[in-house]
N, CA, C and O atoms as a CHARMM CRD file, in Angstrom:
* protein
*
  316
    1    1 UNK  N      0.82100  -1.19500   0.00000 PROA 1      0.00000
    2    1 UNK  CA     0.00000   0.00000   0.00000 PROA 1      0.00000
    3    1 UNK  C      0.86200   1.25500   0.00000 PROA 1      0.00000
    4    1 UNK  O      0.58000   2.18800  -0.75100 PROA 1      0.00000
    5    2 UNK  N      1.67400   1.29000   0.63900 PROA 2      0.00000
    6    2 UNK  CA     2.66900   2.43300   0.70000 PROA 2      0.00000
    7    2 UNK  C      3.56300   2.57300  -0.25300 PROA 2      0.00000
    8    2 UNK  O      3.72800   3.71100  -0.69300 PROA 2      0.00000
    9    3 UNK  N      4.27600   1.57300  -0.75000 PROA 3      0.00000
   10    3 UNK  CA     4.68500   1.93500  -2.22700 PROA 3      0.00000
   11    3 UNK  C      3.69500   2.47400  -3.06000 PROA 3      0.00000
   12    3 UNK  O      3.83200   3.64900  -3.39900 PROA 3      0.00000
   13    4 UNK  N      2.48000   1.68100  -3.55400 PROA 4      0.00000
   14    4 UNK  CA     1.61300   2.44700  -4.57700 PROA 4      0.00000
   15    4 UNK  C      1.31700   3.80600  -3.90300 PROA 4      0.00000
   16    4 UNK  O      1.34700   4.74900  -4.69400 PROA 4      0.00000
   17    5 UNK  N      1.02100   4.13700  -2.54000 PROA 5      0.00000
   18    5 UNK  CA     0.93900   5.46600  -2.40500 PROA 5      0.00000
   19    5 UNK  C      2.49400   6.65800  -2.68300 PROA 5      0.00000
   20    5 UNK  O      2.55200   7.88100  -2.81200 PROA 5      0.00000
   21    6 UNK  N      3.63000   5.51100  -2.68100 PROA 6      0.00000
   22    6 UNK  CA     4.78300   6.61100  -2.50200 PROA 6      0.00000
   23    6 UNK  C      5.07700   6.47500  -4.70600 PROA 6      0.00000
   24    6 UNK  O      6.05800   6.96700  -5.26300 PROA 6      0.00000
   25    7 UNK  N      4.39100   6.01600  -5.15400 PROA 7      0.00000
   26    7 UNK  CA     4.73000   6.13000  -6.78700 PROA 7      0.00000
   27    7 UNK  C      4.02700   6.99600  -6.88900 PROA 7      0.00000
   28    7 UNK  O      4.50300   8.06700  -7.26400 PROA 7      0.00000
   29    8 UNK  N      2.71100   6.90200  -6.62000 PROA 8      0.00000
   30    8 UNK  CA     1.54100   8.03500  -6.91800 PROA 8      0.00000
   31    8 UNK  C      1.67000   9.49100  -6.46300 PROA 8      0.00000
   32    8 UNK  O      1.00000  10.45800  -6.82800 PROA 8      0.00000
   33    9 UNK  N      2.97100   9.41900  -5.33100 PROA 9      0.00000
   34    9 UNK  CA     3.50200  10.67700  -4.94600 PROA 9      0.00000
   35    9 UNK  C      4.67100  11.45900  -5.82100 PROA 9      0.00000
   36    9 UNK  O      4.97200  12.63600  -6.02300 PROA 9      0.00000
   37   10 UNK  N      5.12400  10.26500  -6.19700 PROA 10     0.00000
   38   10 UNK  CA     6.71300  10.82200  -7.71200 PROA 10     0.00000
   39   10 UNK  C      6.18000  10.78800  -8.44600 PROA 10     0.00000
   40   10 UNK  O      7.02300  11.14400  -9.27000 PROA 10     0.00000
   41   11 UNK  N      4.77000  10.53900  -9.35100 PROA 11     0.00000
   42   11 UNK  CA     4.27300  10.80300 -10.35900 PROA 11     0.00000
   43   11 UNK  C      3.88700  12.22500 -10.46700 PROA 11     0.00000
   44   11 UNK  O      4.15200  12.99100 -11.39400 PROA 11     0.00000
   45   12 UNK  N      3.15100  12.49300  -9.26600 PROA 12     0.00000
   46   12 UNK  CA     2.20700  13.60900  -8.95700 PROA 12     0.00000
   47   12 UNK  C      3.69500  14.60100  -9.10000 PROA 12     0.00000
   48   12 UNK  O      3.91100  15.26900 -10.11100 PROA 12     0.00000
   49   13 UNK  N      4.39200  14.57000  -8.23100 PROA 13     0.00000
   50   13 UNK  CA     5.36500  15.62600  -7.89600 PROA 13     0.00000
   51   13 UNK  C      6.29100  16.13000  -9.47400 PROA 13     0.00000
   52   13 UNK  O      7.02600  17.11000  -9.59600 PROA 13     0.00000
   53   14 UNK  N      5.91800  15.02200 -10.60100 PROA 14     0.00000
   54   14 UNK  CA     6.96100  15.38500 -11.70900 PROA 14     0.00000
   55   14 UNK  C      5.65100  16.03500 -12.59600 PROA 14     0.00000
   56   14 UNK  O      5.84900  16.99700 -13.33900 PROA 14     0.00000
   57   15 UNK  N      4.53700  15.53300 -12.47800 PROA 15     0.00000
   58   15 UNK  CA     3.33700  16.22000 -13.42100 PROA 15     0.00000
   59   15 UNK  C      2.88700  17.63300 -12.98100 PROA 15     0.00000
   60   15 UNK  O      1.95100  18.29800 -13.42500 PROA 15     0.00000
   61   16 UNK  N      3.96500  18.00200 -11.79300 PROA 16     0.00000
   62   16 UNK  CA     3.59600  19.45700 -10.60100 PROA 16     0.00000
   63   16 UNK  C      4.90700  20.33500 -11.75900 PROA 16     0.00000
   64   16 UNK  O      4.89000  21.29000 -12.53600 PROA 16     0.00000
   65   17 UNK  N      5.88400  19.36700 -11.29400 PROA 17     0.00000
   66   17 UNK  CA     7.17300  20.39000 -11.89300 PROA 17     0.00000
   67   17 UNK  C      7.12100  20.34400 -13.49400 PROA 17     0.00000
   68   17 UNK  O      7.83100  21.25100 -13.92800 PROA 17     0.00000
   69   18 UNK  N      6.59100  19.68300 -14.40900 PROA 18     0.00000
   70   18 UNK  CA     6.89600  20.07900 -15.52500 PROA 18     0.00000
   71   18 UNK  C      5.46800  20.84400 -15.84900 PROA 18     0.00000
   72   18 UNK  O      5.24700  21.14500 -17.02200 PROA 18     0.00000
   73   19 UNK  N      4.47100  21.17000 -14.80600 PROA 19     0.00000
   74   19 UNK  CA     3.21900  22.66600 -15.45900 PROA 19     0.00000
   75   19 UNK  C      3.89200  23.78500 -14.49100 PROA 19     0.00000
   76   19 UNK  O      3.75200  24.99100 -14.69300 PROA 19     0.00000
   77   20 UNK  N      4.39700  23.41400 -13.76400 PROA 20     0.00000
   78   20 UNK  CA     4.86300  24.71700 -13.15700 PROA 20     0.00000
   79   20 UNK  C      6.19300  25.31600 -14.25800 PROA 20     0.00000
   80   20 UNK  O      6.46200  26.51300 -14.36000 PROA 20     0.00000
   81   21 UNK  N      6.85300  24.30500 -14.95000 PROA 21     0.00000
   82   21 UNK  CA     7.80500  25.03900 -16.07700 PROA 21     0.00000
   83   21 UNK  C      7.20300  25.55200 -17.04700 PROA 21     0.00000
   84   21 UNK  O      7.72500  26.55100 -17.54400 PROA 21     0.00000
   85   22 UNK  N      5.83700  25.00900 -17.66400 PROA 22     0.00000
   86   22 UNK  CA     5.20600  25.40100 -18.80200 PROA 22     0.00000
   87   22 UNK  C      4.21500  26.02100 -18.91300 PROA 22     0.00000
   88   22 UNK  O      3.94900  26.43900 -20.04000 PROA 22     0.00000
   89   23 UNK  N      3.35600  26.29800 -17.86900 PROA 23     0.00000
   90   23 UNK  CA     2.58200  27.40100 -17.34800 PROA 23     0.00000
   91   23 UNK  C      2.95300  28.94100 -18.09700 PROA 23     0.00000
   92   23 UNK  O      4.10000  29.37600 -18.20200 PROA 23     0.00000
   93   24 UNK  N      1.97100  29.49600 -18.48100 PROA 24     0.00000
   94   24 UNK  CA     2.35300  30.30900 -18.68400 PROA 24     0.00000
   95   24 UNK  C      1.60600  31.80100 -17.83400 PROA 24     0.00000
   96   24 UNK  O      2.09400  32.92700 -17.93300 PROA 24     0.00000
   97   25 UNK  N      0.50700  31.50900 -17.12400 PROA 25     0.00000
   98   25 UNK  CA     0.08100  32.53500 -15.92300 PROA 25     0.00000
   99   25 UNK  C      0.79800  32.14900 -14.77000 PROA 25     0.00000
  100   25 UNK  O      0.89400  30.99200 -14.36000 PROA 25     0.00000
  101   26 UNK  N      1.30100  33.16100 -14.25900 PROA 26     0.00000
  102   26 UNK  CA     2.30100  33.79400 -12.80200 PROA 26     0.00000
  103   26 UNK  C      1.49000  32.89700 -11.79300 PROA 26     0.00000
  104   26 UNK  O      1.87000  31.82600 -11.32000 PROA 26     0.00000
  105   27 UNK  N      0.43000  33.47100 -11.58100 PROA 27     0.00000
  106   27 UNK  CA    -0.32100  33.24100 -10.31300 PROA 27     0.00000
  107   27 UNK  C     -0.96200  31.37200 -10.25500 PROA 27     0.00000
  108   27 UNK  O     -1.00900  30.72700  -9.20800 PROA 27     0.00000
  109   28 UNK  N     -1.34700  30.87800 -11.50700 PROA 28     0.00000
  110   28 UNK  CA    -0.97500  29.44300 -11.53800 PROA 28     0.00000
  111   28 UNK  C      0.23300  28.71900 -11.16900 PROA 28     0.00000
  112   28 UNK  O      0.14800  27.82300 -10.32900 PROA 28     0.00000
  113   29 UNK  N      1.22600  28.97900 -11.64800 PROA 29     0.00000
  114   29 UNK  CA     2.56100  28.57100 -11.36200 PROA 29     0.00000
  115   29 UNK  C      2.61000  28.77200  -9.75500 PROA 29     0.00000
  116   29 UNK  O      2.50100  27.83200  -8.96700 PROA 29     0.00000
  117   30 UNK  N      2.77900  30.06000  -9.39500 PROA 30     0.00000
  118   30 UNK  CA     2.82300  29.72000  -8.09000 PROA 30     0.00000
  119   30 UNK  C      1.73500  28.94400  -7.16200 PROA 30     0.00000
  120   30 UNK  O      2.02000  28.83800  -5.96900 PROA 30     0.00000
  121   31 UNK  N      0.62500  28.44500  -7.58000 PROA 31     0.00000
  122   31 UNK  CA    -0.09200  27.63900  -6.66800 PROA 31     0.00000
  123   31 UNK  C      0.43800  26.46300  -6.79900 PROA 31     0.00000
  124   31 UNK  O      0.56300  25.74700  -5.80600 PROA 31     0.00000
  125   32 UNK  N      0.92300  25.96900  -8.28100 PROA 32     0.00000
  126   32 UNK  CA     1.50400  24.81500  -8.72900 PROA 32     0.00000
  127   32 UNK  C      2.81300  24.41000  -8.02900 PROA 32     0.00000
  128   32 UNK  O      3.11200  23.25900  -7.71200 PROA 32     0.00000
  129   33 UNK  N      3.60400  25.59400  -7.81800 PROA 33     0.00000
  130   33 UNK  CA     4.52900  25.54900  -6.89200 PROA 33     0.00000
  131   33 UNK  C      4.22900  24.87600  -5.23700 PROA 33     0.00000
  132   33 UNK  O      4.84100  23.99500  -4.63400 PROA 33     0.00000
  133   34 UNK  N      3.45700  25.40900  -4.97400 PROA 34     0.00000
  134   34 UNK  CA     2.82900  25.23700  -3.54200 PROA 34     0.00000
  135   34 UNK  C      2.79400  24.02200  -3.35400 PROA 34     0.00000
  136   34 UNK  O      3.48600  23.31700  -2.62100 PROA 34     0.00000
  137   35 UNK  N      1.55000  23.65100  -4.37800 PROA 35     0.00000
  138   35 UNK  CA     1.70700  22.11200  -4.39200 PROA 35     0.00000
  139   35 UNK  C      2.58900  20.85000  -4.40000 PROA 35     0.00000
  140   35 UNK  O      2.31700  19.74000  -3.94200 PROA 35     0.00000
  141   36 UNK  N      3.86100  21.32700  -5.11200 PROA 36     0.00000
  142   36 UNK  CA     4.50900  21.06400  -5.19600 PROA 36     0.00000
  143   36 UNK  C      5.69500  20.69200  -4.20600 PROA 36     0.00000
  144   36 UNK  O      6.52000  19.78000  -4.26700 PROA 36     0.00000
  145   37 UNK  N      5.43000  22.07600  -2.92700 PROA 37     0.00000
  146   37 UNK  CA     6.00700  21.83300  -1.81600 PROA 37     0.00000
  147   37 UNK  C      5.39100  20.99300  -0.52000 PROA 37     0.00000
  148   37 UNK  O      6.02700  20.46300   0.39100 PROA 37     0.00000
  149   38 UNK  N      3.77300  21.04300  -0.74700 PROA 38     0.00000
  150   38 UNK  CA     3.56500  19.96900  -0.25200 PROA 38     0.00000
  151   38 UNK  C      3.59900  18.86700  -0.36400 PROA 38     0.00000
  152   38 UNK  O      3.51100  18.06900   0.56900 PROA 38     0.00000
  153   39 UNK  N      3.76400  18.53500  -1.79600 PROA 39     0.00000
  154   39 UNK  CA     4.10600  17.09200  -1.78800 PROA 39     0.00000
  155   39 UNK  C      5.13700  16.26400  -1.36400 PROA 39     0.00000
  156   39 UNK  O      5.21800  15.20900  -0.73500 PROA 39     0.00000
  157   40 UNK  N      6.22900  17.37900  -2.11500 PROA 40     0.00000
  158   40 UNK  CA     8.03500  17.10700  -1.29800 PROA 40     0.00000
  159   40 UNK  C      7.34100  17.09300   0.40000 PROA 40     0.00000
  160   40 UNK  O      7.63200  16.15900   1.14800 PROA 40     0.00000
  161   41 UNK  N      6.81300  17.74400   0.66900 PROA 41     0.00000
  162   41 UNK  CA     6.43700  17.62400   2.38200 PROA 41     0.00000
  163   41 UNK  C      6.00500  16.06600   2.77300 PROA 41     0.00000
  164   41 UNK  O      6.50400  15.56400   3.78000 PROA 41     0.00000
  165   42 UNK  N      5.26800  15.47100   2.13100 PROA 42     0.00000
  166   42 UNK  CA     4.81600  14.34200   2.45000 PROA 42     0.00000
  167   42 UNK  C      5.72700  13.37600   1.84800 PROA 42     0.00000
  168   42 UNK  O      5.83900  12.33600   2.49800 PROA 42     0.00000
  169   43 UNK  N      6.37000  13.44800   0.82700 PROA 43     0.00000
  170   43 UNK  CA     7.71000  12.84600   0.81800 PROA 43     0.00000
  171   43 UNK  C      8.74700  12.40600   1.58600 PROA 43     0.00000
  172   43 UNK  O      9.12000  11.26300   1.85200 PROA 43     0.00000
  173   44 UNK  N      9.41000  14.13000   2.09600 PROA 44     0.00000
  174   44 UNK  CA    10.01800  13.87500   3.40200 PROA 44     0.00000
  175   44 UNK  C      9.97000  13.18900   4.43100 PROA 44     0.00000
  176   44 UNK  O     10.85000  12.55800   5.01700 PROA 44     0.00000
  177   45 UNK  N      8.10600  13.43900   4.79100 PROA 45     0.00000
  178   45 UNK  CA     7.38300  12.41300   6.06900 PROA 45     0.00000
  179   45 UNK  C      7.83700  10.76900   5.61000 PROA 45     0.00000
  180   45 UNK  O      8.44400  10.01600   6.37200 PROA 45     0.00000
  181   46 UNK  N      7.41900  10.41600   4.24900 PROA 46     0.00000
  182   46 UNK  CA     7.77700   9.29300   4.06000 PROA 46     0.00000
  183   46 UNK  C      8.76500   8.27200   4.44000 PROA 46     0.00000
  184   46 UNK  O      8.81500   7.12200   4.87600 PROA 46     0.00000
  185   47 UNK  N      9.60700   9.33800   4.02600 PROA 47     0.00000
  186   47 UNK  CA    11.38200   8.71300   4.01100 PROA 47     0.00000
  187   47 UNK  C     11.73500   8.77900   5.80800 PROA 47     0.00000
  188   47 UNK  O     12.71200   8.32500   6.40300 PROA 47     0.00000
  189   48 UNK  N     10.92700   9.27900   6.17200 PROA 48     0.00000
  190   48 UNK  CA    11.20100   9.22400   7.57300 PROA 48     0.00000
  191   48 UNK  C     12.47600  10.29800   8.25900 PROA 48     0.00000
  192   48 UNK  O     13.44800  10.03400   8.96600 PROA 48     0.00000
  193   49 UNK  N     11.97400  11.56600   7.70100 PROA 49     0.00000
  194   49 UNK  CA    12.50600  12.83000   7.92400 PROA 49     0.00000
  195   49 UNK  C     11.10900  14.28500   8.53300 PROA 49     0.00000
  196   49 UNK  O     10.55600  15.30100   8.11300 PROA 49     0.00000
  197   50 UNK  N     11.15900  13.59600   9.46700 PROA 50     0.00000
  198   50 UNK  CA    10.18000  14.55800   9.80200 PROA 50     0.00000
  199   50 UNK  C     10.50700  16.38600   9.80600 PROA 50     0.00000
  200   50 UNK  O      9.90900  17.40800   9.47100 PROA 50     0.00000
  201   51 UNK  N     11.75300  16.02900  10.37300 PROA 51     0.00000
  202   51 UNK  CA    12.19500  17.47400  10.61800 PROA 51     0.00000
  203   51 UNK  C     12.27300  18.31900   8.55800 PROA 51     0.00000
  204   51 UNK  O     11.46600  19.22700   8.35800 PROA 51     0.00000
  205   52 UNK  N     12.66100  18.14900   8.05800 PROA 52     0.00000
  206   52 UNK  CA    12.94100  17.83400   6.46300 PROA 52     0.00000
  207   52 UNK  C     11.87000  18.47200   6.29300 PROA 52     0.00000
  208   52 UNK  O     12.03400  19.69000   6.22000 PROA 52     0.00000
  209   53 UNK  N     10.45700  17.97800   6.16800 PROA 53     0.00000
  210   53 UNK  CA     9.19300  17.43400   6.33400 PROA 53     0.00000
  211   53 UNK  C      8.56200  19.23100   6.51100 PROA 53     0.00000
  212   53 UNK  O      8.05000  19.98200   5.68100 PROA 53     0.00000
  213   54 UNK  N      8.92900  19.43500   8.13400 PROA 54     0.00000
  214   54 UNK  CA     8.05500  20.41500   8.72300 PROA 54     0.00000
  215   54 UNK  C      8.77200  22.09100   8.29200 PROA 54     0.00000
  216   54 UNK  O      8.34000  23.20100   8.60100 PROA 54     0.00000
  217   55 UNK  N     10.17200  21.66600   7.36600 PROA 55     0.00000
  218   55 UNK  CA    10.90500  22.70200   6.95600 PROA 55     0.00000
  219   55 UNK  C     10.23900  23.16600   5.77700 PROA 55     0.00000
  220   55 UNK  O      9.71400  24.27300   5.65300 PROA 55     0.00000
  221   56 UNK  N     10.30000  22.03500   4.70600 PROA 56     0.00000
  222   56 UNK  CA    10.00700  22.09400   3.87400 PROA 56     0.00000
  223   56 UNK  C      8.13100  22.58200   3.54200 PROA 56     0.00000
  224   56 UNK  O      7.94400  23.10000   2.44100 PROA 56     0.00000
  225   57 UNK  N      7.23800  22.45700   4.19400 PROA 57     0.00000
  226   57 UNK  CA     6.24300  22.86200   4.69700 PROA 57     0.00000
  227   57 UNK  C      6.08800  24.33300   5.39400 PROA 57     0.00000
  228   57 UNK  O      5.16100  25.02000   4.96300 PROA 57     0.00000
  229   58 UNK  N      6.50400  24.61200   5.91900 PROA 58     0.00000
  230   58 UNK  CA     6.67700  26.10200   6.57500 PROA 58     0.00000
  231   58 UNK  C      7.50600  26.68900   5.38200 PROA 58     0.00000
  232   58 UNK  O      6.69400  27.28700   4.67700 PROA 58     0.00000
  233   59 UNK  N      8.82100  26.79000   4.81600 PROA 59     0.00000
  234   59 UNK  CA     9.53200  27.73500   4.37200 PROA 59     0.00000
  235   59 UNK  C      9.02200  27.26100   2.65400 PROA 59     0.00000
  236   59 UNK  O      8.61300  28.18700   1.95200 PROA 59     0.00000
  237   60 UNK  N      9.04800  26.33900   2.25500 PROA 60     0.00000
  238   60 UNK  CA     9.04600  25.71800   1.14300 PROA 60     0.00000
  239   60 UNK  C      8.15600  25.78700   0.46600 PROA 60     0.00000
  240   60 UNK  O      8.29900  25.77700  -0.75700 PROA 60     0.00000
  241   61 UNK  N      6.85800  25.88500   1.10500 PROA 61     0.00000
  242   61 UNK  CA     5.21800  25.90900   1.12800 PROA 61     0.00000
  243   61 UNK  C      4.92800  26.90100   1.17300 PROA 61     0.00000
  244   61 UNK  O      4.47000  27.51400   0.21000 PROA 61     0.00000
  245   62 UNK  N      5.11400  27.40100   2.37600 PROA 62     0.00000
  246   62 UNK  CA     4.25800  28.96800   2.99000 PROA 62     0.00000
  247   62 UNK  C      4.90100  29.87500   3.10300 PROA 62     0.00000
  248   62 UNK  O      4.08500  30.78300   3.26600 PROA 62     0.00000
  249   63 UNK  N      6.14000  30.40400   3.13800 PROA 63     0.00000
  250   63 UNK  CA     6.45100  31.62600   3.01500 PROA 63     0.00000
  251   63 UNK  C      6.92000  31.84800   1.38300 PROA 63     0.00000
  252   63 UNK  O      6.70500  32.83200   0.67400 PROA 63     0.00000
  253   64 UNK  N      7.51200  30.80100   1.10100 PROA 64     0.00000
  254   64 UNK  CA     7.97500  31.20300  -0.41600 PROA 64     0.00000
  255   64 UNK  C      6.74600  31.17900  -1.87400 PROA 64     0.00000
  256   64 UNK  O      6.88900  31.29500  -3.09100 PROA 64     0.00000
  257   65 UNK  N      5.69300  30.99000  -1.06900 PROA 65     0.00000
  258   65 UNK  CA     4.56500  31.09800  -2.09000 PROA 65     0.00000
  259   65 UNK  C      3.92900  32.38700  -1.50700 PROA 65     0.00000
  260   65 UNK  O      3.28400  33.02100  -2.34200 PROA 65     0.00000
  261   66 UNK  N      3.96000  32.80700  -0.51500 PROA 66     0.00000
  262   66 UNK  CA     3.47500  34.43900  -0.00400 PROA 66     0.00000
  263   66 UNK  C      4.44600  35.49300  -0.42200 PROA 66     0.00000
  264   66 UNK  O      4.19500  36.63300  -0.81200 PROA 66     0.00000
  265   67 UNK  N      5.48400  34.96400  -0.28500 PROA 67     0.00000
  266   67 UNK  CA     6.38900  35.94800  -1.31700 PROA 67     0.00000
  267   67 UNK  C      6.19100  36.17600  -2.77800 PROA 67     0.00000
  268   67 UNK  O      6.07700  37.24400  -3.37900 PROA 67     0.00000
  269   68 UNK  N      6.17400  34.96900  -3.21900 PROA 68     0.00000
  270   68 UNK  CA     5.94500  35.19400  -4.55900 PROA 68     0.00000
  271   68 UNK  C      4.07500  35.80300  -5.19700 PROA 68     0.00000
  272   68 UNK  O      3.74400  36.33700  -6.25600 PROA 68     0.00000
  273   69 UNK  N      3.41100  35.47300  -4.20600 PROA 69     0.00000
  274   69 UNK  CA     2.25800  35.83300  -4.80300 PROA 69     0.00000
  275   69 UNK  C      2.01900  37.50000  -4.59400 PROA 69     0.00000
  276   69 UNK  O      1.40500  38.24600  -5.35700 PROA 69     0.00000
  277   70 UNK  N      2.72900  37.86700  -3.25800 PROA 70     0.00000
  278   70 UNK  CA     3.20800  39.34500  -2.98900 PROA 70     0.00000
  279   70 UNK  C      4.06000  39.94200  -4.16100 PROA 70     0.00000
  280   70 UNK  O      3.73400  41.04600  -4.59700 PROA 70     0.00000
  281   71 UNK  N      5.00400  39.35900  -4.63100 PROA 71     0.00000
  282   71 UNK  CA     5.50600  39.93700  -6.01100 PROA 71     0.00000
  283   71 UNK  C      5.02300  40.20500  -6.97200 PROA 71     0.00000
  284   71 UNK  O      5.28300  41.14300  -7.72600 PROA 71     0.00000
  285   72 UNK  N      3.78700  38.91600  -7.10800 PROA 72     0.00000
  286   72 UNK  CA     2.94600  38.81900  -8.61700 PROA 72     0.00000
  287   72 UNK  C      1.63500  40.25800  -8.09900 PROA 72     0.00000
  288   72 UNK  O      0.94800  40.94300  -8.85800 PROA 72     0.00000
  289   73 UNK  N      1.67200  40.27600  -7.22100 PROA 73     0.00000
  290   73 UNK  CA     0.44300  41.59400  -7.01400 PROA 73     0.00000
  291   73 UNK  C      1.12200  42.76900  -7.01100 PROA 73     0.00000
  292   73 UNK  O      0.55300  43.79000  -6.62400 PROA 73     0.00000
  293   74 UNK  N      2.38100  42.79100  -7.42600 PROA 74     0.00000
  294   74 UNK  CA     2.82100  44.03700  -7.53400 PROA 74     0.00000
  295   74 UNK  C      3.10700  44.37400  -8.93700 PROA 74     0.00000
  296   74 UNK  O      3.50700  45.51300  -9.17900 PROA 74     0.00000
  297   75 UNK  N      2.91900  43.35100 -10.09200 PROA 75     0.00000
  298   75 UNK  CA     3.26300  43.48100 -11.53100 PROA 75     0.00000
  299   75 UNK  C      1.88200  43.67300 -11.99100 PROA 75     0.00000
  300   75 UNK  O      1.06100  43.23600 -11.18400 PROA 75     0.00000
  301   76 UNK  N      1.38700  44.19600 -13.04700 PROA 76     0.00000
  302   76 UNK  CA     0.53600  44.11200 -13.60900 PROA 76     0.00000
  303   76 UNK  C      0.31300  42.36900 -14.07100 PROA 76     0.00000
  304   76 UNK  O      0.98900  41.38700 -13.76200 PROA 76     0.00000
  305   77 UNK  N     -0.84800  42.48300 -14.87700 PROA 77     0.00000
  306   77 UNK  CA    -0.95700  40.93900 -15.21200 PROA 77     0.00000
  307   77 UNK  C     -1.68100  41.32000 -16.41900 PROA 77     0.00000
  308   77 UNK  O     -2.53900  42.16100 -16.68500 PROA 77     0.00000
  309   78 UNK  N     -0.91300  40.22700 -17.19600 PROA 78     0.00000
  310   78 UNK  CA    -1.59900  40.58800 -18.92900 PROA 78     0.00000
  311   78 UNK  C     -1.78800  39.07300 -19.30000 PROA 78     0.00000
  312   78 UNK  O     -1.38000  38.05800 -18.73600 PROA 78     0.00000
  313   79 UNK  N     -2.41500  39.22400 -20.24100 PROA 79     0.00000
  314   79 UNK  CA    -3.30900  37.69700 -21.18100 PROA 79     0.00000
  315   79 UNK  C     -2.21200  37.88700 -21.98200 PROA 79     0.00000
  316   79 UNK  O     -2.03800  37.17500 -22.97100 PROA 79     0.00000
């Protein structure tokens, strides 16, 4: 059970990083990002790195996607 859940997690995490490269709206990308850090989050938990885990979740997740979405509200936004 935990393998099929930990493939379904490296699948997910590479179908995160290659729309977050090809994306072409700001404010998508960075949610895609997000996601992205939660997944590495539950990754970490996996491998049995909790600490890893609760870093990557706080800094990885949540401040570096409030930064960036704080940046994207400071650019205009065009189609």
């Amino acid at each position: 059970m935990t393998e099929a859940l930990n493939v379904m997690l490296l699948l997910f995490l590479i179908v995160c990083a290659v729309c977050v490269a090809r994306i072409r709206d700001m404010l998508s990308a960075v949610i895609l990002f997000a996601s992205f850090g939660l997944i590495m989050a539950i990754i970490w938990q996996q491998l049995s790195a909790p600490d890893v885990a609760m870093v990557e979740a706080a800094i990885g997740t949540g401040v570096t996607t409030l930064l960036l979405v704080a940046a994207i509200s400071k650019t205009r936004r065009t189609e």
